[in-house]
Each structure stands twice: as structure tokens, then as C-alpha cells.
C-alpha atoms as one frame of an Amber mdcrd trajectory, in Angstrom:
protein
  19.184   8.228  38.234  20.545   6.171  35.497  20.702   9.062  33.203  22.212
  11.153  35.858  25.033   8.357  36.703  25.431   8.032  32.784  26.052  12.272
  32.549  28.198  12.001  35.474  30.654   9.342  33.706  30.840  11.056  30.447
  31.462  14.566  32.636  34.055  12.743  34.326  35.680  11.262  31.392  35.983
  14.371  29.481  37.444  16.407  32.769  40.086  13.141  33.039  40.941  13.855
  29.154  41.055  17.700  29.155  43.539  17.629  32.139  45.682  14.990  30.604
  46.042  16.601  27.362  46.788  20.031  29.177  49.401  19.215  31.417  51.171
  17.237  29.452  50.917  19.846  26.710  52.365  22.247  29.783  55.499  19.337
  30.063  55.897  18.297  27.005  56.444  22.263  25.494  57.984  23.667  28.716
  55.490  26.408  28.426  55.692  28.641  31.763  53.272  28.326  34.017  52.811
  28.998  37.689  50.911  26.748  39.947  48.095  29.586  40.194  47.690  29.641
  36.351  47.752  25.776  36.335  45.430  25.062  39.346  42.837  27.970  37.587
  43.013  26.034  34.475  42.343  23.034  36.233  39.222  24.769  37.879  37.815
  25.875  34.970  38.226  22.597  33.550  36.277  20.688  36.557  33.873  23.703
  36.154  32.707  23.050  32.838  32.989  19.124  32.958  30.256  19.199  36.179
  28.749  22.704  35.960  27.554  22.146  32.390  28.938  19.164  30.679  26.862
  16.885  33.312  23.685  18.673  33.128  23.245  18.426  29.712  24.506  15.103
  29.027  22.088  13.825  31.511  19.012  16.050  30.200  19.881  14.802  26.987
  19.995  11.173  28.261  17.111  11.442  30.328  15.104  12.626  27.076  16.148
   9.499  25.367  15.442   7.311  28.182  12.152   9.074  27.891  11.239   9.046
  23.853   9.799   5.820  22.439  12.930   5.659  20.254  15.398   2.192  20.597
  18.432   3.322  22.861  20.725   0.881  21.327  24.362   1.838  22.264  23.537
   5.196  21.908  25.757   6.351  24.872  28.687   3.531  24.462  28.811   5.106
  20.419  28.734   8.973  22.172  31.106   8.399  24.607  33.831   6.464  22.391
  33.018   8.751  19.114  32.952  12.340  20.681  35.011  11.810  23.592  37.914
   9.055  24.125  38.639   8.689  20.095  38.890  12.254  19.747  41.192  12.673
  22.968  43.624  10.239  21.692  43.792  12.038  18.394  44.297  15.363  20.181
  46.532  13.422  22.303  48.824  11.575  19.208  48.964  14.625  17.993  50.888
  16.505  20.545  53.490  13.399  20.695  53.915  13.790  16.975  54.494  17.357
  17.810  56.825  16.587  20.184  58.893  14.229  17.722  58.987  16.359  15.266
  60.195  18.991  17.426  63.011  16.568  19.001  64.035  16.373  15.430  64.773
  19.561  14.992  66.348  20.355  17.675  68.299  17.194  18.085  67.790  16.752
  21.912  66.532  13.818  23.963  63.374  13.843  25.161  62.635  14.249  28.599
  62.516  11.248  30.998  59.140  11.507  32.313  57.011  11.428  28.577  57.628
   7.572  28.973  55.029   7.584  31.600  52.635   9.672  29.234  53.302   7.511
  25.882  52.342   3.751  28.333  49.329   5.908  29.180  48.284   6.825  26.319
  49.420   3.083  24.037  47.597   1.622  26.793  44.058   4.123  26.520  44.945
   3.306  22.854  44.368  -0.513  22.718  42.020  -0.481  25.280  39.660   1.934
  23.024  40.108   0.147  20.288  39.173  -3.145  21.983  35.941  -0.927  22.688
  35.510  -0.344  18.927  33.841  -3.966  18.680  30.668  -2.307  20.572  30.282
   0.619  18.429  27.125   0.388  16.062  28.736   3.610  14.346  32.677   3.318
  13.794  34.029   6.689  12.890  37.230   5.958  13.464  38.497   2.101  11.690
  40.933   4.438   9.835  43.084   5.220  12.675  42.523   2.165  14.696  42.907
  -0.282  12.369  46.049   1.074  11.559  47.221   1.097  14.906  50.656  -0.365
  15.069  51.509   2.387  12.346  50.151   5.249  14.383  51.670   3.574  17.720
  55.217   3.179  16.425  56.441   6.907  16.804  55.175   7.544  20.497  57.047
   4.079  21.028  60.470   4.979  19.984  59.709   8.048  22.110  58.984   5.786
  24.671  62.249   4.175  24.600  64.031   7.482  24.065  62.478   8.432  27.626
  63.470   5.111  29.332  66.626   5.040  28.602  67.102   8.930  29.158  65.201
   8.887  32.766  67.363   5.236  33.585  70.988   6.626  32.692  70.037  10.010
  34.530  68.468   8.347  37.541  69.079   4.910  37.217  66.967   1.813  38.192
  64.137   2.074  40.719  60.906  -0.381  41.539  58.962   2.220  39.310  61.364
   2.431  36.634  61.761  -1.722  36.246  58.181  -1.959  36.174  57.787   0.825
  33.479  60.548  -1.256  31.322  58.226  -4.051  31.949  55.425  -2.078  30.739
  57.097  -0.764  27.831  58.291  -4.559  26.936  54.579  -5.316  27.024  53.343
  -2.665  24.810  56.383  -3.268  22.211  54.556  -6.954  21.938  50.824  -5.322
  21.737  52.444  -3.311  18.846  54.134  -6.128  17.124  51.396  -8.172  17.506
  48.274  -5.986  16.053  51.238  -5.389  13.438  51.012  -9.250  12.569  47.121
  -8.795  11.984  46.539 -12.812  13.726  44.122 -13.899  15.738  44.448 -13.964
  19.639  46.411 -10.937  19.881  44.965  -9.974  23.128  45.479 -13.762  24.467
  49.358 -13.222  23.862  48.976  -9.314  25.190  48.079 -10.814  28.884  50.183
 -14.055  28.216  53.497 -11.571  28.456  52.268  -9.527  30.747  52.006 -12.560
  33.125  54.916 -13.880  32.448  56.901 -10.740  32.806  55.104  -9.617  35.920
  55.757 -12.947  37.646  59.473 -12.775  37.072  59.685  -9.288  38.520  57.347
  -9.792  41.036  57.912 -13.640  42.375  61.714 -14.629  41.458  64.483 -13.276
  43.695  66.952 -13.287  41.088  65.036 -11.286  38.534  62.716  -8.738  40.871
  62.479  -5.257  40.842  64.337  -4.206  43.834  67.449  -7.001  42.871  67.760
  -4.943  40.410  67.279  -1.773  41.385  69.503  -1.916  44.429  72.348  -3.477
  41.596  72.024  -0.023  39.808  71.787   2.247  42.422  74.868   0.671  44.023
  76.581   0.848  40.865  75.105   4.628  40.480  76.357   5.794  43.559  79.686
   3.990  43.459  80.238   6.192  40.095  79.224   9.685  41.613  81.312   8.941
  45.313  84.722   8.640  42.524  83.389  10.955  40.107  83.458  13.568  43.534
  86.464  12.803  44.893  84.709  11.102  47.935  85.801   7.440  47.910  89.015
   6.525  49.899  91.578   3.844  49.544  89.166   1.037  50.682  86.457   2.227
  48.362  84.119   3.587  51.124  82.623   6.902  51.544  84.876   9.844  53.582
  82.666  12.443  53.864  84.985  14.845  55.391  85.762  15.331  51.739  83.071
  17.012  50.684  83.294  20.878  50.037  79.836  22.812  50.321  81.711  25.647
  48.349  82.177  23.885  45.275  79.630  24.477  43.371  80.180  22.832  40.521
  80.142  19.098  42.606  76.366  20.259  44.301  74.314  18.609  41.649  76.668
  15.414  42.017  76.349  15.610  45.933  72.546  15.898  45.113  72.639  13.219
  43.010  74.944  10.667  45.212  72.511  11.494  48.089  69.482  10.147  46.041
  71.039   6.844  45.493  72.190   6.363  49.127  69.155   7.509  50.137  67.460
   4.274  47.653  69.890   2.225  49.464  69.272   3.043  52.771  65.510   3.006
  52.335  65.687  -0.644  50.698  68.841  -2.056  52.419  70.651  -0.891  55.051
  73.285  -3.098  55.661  73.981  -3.200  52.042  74.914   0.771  52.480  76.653
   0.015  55.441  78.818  -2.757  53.535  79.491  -1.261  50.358  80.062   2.366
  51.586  80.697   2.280  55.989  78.007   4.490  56.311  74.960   3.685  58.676
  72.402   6.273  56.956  72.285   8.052  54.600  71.375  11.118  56.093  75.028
  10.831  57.375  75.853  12.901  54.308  73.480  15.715  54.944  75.102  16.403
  58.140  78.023  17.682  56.477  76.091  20.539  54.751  75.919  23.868  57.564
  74.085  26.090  54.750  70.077  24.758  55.301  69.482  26.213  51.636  72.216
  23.733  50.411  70.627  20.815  52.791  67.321  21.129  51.246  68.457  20.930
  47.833  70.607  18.410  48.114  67.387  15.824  50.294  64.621  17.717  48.275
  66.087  19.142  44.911  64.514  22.694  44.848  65.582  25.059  42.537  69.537
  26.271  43.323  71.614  27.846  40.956  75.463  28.809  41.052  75.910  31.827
  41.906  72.937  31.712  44.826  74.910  28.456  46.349  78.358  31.102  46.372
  75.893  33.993  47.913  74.637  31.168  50.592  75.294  31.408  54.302  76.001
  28.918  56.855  74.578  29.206  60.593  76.300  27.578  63.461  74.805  27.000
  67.259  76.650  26.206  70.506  74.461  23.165  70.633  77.346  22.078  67.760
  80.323  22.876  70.248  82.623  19.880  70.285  85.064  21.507  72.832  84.328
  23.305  76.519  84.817  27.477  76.203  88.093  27.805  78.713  87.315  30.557
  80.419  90.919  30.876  82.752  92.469  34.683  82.964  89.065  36.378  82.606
  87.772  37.500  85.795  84.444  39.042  85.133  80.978  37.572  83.191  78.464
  39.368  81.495  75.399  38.085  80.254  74.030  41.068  77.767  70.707  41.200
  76.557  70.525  42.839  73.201  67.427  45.764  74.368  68.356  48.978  72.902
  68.141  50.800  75.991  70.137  51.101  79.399  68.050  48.960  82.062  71.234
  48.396  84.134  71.964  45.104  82.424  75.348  44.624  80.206  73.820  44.748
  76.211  75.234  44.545  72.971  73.326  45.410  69.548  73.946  44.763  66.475
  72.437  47.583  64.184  74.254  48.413  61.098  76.003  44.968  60.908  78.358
  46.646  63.823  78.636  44.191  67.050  78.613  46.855  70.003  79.222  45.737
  73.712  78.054  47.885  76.256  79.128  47.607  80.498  75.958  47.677  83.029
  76.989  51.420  83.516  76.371  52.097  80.426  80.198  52.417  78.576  80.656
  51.052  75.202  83.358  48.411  76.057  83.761  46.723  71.931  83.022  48.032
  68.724  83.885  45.997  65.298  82.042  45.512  61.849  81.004  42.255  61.053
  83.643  42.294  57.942  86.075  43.722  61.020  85.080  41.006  63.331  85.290
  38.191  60.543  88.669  39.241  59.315  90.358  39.730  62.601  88.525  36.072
  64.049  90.205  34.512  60.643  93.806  36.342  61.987  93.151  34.930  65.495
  93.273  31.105  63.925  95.730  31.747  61.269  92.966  30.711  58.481  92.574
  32.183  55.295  88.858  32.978  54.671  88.743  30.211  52.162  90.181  27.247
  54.393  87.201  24.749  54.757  88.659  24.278  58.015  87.735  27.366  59.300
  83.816  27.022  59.223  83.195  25.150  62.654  81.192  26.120  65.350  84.168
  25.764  67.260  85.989  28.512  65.535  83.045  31.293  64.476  81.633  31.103
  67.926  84.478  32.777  69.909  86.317  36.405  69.361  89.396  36.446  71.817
  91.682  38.684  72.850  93.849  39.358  75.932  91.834  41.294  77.589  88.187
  40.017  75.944  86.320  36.599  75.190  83.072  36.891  73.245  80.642  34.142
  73.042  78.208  33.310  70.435  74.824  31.378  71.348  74.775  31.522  67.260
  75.863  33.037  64.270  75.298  33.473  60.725  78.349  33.361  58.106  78.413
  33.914  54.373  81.047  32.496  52.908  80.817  33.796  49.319  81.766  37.188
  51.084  83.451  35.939  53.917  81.530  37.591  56.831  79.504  37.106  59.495
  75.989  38.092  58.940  73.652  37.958  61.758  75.088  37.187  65.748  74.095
  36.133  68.975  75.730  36.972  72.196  75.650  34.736  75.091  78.385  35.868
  77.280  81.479  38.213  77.317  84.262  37.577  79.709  86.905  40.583  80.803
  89.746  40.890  82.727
């Protein structure tokens, strides 16, 4: 048993390490790869680490445990010499890659490796605190040199802070990682100094630090989050044209066919959406909305929505291709009905039951009497164009895409209803319909 626990923790330390190193190698690089390839990789991984790694670490264990030979710290020295020291090589490595490439390239780095250099400082001390077991110390030339190998993943570090933080701004997470990073600039400075009590002064700032963010109104996390969101959002509502005399938000501003402002509205969402999560009536105040989901509602196209609340993938000239879909459950207005003498309610089958129909093969909108007689006819480019002539719009007047006016065709003698309809506005047509009634004279 104790051999097998002892196989299982060196199995599951070297699994931990090989998927660390890989996808942040896969970040890091930006080297293409699907979630299939990644999630195989990752199986393969956990197959070797418990499939074979385990087995044989615990055979060979168990015929230790077995032999008449002194175990010593045969399996602390194994598992810090062959495993976790090499890792963090492997792993320094790839962050010195990674500087040297920012260096060429003169580019930031990307927000997220601050999270990867506080894991890996942090696996860094913590290994090396685990040097003072080791019978057999491979490694006292890297580790006792630690500040000096530490100091380029820490400007990195930095780099990524203040990258992700003027992107994103401030969040709980991203004060706490500042904290973090404020802690492992002092471990570095510190081992730097070569004195005594080093690790004493480590977890002396960390207290400190953590019981200012964590304990004193003035100086937590969210106070200062919710400052820089505020301030965040404050900057994209101007920077989009939203913000009215008063300084709050007027959302009937916003213009789901510009897409150059999308990643903006994206971006002003996030912070309302901080605000309202953390502190409503602080939205409410310094903007005179109530959620923020207030803003999504102003979005018809749900491709636009989603990217805007979830961030997928949405590039230019798909947001101009997008379409926008209206229902009469959106009808602000009652349908006045007065001159029209007879209702129909079609059904769209493709054959003559007796019923009024209407199709719509061949992106034609056909109406069809019970007895059979085509009554309308019109193309969906017809049907847009002469709807857009009906409310003297132009096909690019925002005003124009309301359920109000895309769910009606009139004419003197006809009134078409929509139960919904799909419209792209990049080519200014409908694209899919719905009848619910037609009304004749």
C-alpha cells in the first residue's frame, strides 16, 4: 500500500507537470490547436502518468521497501531530482523563450502568462525550500541562484499585469494577483539579499498584504475593483457615443451596424455587467440603468447578443452579413385592422387542403385563397424594398428595424401579418417569414 500510494503521487505529479508545461507551451506560442487535439494530448498524458508511470514507480518502490538496503530519502531525492527540478527547468525555459521572443518582436505579452509566471515563482521557492531534505542536491546551481533565474519571468510578470489590468481593468482576481505579484517581488528581493529569515519576512508580507485587501474597507479588493470598473466603463460609454448630457447611459444610441464600436459595446457590457453583479445601486447611480442586461436588449441579431454577454469569436464582415429576427411577442402597437373585410389564417402545407396557404420556396412569399388562386406574389428583396417605400425609410435608417415596422406589408387592398421574420441587414432583405394572418378587402 505504501509503495502503491508513493507511485500514485509521483504518477500524479508528473501528469500535473506534463500538462502544465504543454498548455502553456500551446498559450504561450499560439500554436493551433483544436480542443480534440488538446483533450487527446491530455489523454495520452493521463495514460502514461497511471497506465505505466504508476506501475513501475510502485514496483520499483515496493522492491526497495522489500531489499535489506536503508531507504533514506530515497523517494523525497527521486521525486525532487527527476521530476519537479527538472519541470521547472523545462518550465524557465519556455518563459525565457517567450522573452526572448517578445524581444524580437517588440509586442506585449499576453495578459494571462502572469497567472503562469506566480505559478511557477511560487513551485519555484517552494522546491527549493524542499532542497534542505535532499541527501543528493543536483541542482544548488540553479537554486541557489534563484533571484537571478527568477528576475526575467518577473518583469514578464509585470508586463502581463499591467497588460491584462489596462485591457480589462481591476477585478477581485486581478487585485489579488497584484497582491501576489507584490509578494513574490519581496521573495525575490529577499533570497537576493542572501539573510537569514527570508521565509519569516515571505509570510510576514503576505499577511500583511492579505489583511488589508481582505479586512479593511478602504483598501479591499472589490473597493477597488468597483473604482476601476466604474472608471472603465465611464471611458467606453464616451468613447461610444453613449453618455448623454447628465453623464448616464442612453442606450437608444447604440447602432448594432457599426461594426467598428462591437468590441467597445462588448467591452462596456463586461464592466456593467462587474457592476451590476457587485453593486447594483452603484450602476443604477452612476449610469440610470437597473441591470445590466438592459444593454443586451438593444441587440435584435442573437449572434451579436452572444458575443457581446459571452465574447465568441465575431469578426467584421460576419457582424455586416448578420441577421436580425423579430416576433409579434415584440409588438408595441395593436395591428388596426379597419377597411379589410375578410381574414385568412394560411398554413404554409404545400398542397390545397381547402385552407388559405402561403409558401415561401425560392425566397418568394406566395399567398394562395382557400380555392386555390394565387392572391400575392413578391421576392423577399421585392417585399423588403417595397415595405421600406411603404414607411418612407431608407434601408439603412436604424429606425426602420422594429418589429413594428418588418411585421406588416400593407396595401389598399392587402394587410400581411408576420408571426416572425428574419432580416439581414448587410443586404437589406428579409430572409426567412412567418405568416399569421392576411386581411383583404
Amino acid at each position: 500500500m505504501r509503495a502503491a500510494v508513493v507511485g500514485g503521487i509521483f504518477a500524479l505529479t508528473a501528469m500535473l507537470s506534463a500538462m502544465a508545461i504543454y498548455h502553456s507551451v500551446i498559450y504561450i506560442f499560439n500554436i493551433p490547436a483544436s480542443w480534440e487535439v488538446r483533450n487527446l494530448v491530455d489523454s495520452y498524458i493521463v495514460l502514461f502518468s497511471w497506465a505505466l508511470l504508476w506501475p513501475l514507480t510502485a514496483l520499483a518502490r515496493l522492491d526497495g521497501y522489500l531489499s535489506d538496503e536503508p531507504q533514506g530519502t530515497k523517494t523525497t531525492d527521486t521525486l525532487l531530482n527527476w521530476i519537479l527540478a527538472p519541470a521547472l527547468l523545462v518550465y524557465a525555459a519556455i518563459l525565457y523563450l517567450y522573452c526572448l521572443q517578445i524581444l524580437f518582436t517588440w509586442s506585449l505579452p499576453k495578459g494571462g502568462v502572469a497567472y503562469l509566471v506566480f505559478g511557477f515563482t511560487m513551485a519555484l521557492f517552494t522546491v527549493k525550500a524542499l532542497q534542505e531534505l535532499v541527501v543528493r542536491r543536483r541542482y544548488d546551481w540553479f537554486f541557489d541562484r534563484i533571484s537571478i533565474f527568477a528576475l526575467p519571468p518577473l518583469v514578464l510578470f509585470w508586463a502581463g499585469v499591467m497588460q491584462r489590468v489596462g485591457d480589462y481593468g481591476l477585478t477581485d482576481w486581478r487585485v489579488y494577483l497584484i497582491v501576489c505579484g507584490a509578494i513574490m517581488t519581496a521573495a525575490v528581493a529577499l533570497f537576493a539579499a542572501r539573510r537569514t529569515g527570508r521565509y519569516y519576512y515571505i509570510a510576514a508580507t503576505a499577511f500583511v498584504l492579505f489583511f488589508l485587501t481582505a479586512y479593511i474597507p478602504r483598501f479591499s479588493a472589490t473597493a477597488f475593483s468597483l473604482r476601476s470598473q466604474t472608471a472603465r466603463a465611464e471611458r467606453l460609454a464616451g468613447h461610444t457615443g453613449l453618455l448623454d448630457e447628465s453623464g448616464r447611459l442612453d442606450l437608444s444610441r447604440i447602432n448594432e451596424r457599426d461594426t467598428a464600436q462591437l468590441k467597445h459595446y462588448r467591452e462596456l457590457y463586461a464592466s456593467l455587467d462587474y457592476l451590476d453583479d457587485h453593486d447594483t445601486l452603484l450602476l443604477a447611480d452612476c449610469f440610470g440603468i437597473a441591470r445590466s442586461r438592459e444593454l443586451l436588449g438593444r441587440f435584435h441579431s442573437d449572434r451579436i447578443r452572444d458575443y457581446i454577454q459571452w465574447g465568441y469569436e465575431l469578426d467584421t464582415a460576419e457582424a455586416a452579413a448578420l441577421t436580425s429576427s423579430y416576433s409579434n411577442s415584440e409588438l408595441r402597437a395593436p395591428l388596426r385592422i379597419d377597411g379589410y373585410r375578410y381574414c385568412y389564417a394560411p398554413v404554409s402545407f404545400s398542397y390545397n387542403n381547402g385552407s388559405s396557404r402561403y409558401t415561401t420556396s425560392g425566397d418568394t412569399l406566395r399567398l394562395y385563397l382557400p380555392d386555390g388562386r394565387e392572391l400575392f406574389r413578391r421576392s423577399f428583396d421585392e417585399l423588403f424594398t417595397e415595405r421600406c417605400d411603404q414607411l418612407l425609410y431608407w434601408p439603412d435608417d436604424e429606425p426602420l428595424y422594429t418589429a413594428d415596422n418588418l411585421l406588416f406589408y400593407r396595401t389598399d387592398s392587402l394587410l400581411i401579418s408576420f408571426s416572425w421574420a428574419e432580416v439581414s441587414r448587410g443586404k437589406h432583405r428579409y430572409v426567412a417569414l412567418n405568416v399569421d394572418k392576411f386581411y383583404t378587402k
